[in-house]
MIMIRO-251357 format. One line per field, with one value per residue (C-alpha): residue number from 1; residue in three letters; y, x, z. Coordinates in steps of 0.25 Angstrom, whole numbers, plus 5000, padded with zeros to 4 digits. Each point is the difference from the previous one (the first is absolute). Layout:
<rs>
seq <- c(NUM,...)
type <- c(Ala,...)
c2 <- c(Y,...)
c1 <- c(X,...)
c3 <- c(Z,...)
</rs>
This chain:
<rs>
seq <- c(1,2,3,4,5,6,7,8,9,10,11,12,13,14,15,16,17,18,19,20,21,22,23,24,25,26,27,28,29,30,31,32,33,34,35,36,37,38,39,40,41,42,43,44,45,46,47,48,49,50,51,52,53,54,55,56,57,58,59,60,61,62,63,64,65,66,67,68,69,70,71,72,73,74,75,76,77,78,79,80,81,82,83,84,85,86,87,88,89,90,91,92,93,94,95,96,97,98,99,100,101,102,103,104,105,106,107,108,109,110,111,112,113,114,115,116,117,118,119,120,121,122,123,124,125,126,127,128,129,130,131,132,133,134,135,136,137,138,139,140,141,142,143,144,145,146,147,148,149,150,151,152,153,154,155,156,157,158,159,160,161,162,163,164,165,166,167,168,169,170,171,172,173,174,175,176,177,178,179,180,181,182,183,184,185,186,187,188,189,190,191,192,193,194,195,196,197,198,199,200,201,202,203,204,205,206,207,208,209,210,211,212,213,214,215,216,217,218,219,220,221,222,223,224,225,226,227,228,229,230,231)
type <- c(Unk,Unk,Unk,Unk,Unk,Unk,Unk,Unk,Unk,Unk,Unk,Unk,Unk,Unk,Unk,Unk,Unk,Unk,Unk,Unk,Unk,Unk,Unk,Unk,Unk,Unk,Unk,Unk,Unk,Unk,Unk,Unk,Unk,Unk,Unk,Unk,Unk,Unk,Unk,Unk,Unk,Unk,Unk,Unk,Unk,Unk,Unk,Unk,Unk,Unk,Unk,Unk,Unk,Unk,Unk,Unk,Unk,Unk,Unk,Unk,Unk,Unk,Unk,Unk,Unk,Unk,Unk,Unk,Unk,Unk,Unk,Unk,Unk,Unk,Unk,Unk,Unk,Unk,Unk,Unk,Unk,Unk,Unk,Unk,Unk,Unk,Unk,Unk,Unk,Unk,Unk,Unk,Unk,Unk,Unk,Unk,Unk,Unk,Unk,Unk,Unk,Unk,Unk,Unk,Unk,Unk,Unk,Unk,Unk,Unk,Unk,Unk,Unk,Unk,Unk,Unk,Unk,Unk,Unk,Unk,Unk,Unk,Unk,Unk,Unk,Unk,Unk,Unk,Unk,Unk,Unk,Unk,Unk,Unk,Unk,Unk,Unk,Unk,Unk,Unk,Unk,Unk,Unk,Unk,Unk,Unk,Unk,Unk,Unk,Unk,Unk,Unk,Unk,Unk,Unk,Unk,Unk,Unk,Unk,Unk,Unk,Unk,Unk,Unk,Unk,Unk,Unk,Unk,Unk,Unk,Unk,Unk,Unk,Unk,Unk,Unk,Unk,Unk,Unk,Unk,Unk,Unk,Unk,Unk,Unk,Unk,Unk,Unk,Unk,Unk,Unk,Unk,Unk,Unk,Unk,Unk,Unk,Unk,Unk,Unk,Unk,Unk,Unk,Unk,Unk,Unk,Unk,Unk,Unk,Unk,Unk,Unk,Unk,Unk,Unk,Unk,Unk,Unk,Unk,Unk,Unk,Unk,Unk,Unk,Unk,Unk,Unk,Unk,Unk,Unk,Unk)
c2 <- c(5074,4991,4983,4995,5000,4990,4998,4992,5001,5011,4986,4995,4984,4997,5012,5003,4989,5009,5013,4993,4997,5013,5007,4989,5005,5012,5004,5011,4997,5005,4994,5000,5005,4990,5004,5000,4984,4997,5007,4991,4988,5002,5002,4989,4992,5003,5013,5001,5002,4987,4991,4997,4996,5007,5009,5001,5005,5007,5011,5000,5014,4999,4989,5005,4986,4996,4985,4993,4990,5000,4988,5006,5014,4994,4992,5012,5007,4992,4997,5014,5006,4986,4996,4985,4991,4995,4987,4991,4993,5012,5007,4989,5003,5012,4999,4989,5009,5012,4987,4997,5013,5001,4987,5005,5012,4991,4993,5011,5005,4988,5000,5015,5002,4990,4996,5008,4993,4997,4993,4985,5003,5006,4992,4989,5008,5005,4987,5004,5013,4995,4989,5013,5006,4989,4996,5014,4997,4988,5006,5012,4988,4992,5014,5003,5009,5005,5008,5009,4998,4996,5002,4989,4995,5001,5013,5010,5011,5001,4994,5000,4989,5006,5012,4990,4995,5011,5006,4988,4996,5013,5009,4989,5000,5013,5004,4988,4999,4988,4994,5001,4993,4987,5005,5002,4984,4995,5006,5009,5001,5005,5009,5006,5002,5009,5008,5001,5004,5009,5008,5003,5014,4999,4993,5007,5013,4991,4996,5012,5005,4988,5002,5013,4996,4988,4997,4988,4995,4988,4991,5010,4998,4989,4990,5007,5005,4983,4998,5010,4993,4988,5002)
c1 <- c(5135,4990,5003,4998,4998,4993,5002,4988,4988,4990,4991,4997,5004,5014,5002,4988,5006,5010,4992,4992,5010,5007,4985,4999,5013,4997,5014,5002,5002,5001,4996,5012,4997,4999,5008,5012,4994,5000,5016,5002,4995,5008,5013,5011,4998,5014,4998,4984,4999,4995,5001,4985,4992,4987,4994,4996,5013,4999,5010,5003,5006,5003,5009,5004,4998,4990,4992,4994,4989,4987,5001,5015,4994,4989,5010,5007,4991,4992,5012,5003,4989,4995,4989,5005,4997,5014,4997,5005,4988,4992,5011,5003,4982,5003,5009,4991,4986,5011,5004,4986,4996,5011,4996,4986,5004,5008,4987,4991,5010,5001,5014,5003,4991,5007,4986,4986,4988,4990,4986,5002,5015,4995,4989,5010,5007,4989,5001,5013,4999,4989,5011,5010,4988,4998,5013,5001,4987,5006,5013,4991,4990,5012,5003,4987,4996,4986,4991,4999,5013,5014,5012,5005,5011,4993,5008,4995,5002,5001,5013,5006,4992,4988,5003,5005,4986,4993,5010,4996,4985,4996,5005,4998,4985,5000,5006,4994,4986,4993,5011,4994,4990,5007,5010,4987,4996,5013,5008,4990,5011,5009,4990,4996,5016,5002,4989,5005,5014,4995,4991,5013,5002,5015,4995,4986,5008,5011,4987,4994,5014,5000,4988,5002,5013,4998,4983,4996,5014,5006,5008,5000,5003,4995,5000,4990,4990,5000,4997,4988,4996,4996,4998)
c3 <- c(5056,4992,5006,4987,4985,4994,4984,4996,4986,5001,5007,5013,4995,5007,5005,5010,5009,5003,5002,5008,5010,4999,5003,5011,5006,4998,4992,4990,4986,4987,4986,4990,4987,4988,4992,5010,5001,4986,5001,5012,4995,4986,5009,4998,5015,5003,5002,5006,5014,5001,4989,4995,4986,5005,5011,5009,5009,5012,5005,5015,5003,5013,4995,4988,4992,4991,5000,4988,4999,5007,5009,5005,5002,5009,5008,5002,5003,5010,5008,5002,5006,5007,4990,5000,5011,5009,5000,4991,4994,4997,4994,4990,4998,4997,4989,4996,4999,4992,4991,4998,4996,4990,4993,5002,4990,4992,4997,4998,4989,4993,5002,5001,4988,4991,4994,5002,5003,4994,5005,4999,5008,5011,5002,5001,5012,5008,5009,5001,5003,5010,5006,5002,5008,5009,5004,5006,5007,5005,5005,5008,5007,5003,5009,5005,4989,4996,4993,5009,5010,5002,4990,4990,5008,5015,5002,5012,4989,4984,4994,4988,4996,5003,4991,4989,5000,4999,4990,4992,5001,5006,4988,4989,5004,5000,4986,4996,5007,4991,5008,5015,5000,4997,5011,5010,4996,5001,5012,5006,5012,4991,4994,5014,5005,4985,5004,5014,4996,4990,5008,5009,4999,4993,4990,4999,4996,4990,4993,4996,4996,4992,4993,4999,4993,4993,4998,4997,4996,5007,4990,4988,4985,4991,5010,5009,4989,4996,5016,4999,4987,5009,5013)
</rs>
């Protein structure tokens, strides 16, 4: 039996962070077809397995229950297979670095796409976007990290931060590659550990499924051909 669906866009975006964690672990999963999303989605919440506006959810079939919302699902999945360290501090980093991430996308979208962007908006952002970078870097050199070694929270193996990060900057630069040279000036440590974790054989093989699966998308729609517009 497959461990998991995942009902997410035909994109890497939100959704990736969860592959990435499922490769990592190396669990089986299958992607759920998008029409049986959209007729999720649709669904009055009191009768969805798990009552959510938009994916991605996750089915856990060795359960038999299903989680919605991208921070949960990483929680979840971190603490089950041991991704999230046991003390108290670096867990609460943890969840930190996952809701960094999310405001992270949140930004890049411009609010989930609420506007597009043009030139003179996101020349506006890019210190921003260049803040984001470095307050990861600082979160990996307050653990020892480096371009070349160590992991985000000082962990002796990759955590679920670790694969937070590279599911962030790691993919964003790649989908988006005007995009890494800034992250190279800006948090070179950060740019070394995404190149680190994505040379990891689990996530080697996810990525040229993905690509395979999804080319050079990452956000999709309107708000990410306004991104390419200007970056």
């Amino acid at each position: 039996m497959t461990d998991y669906t995942l009902y997410y866009w035909q994109i890497p975006f939100r959704g990736q962070f969860i592959r990435s964690v499922l490769a990592h672990v190396r669990a089986s999963w299958k992607e759920g077809d998008v029409r049986d999303l959209v007729e999720k989605k649709n669904t009055e919440p009191s009768k969805q397995a798990v009552p959510f506006m938009g994916p991605p959810v996750l089915v856990d079939h060795t359960a038999n229950r299903s989680l919605a919302q991208t921070q949960a699902i990483l929680a979840y999945l971190g603490g089950k297979y041991g991704l999230i360290p046991d003390d108290l501090m670096r867990t609460a980093l943890t969840h930190k670095a996952i809701a960094d991430a999310n405001d992270v996308l949140y930004e890049m979208t411009l609010h989930n796409g609420a506007q597009m962007w043009t030139q003179s908006s996101w020349d506006a952002f890019r210190p921003r976007l260049e803040r984001w970078m470095a307050i990861f870097e600082a979160l990996g050199s307050q653990h020892g990290l480096s371009n070349e070694q160590g992991y985000i929270l000082g962990t002796e193996e990759p955590s679920l931060a670790d694969l937070v990060t590279y599911s962030l900057w790691g993919v964003m630069t790649a989908q988006l590659p005007s995009l890494r040279p800034t992250l190279n000036q800006s948090a070179p440590s950060i740019a070394g550990l995404s190149d680190r974790i994505g040379d990891l054989p689990s996530q080697k093989d996810l990525w040229r499924q993905s690509r395979k699966v999804y080319g050079n998308a990452w956000c999709g729609g309107q708000i990410e051909a306004s991104l390419r517009t200007v970056t």
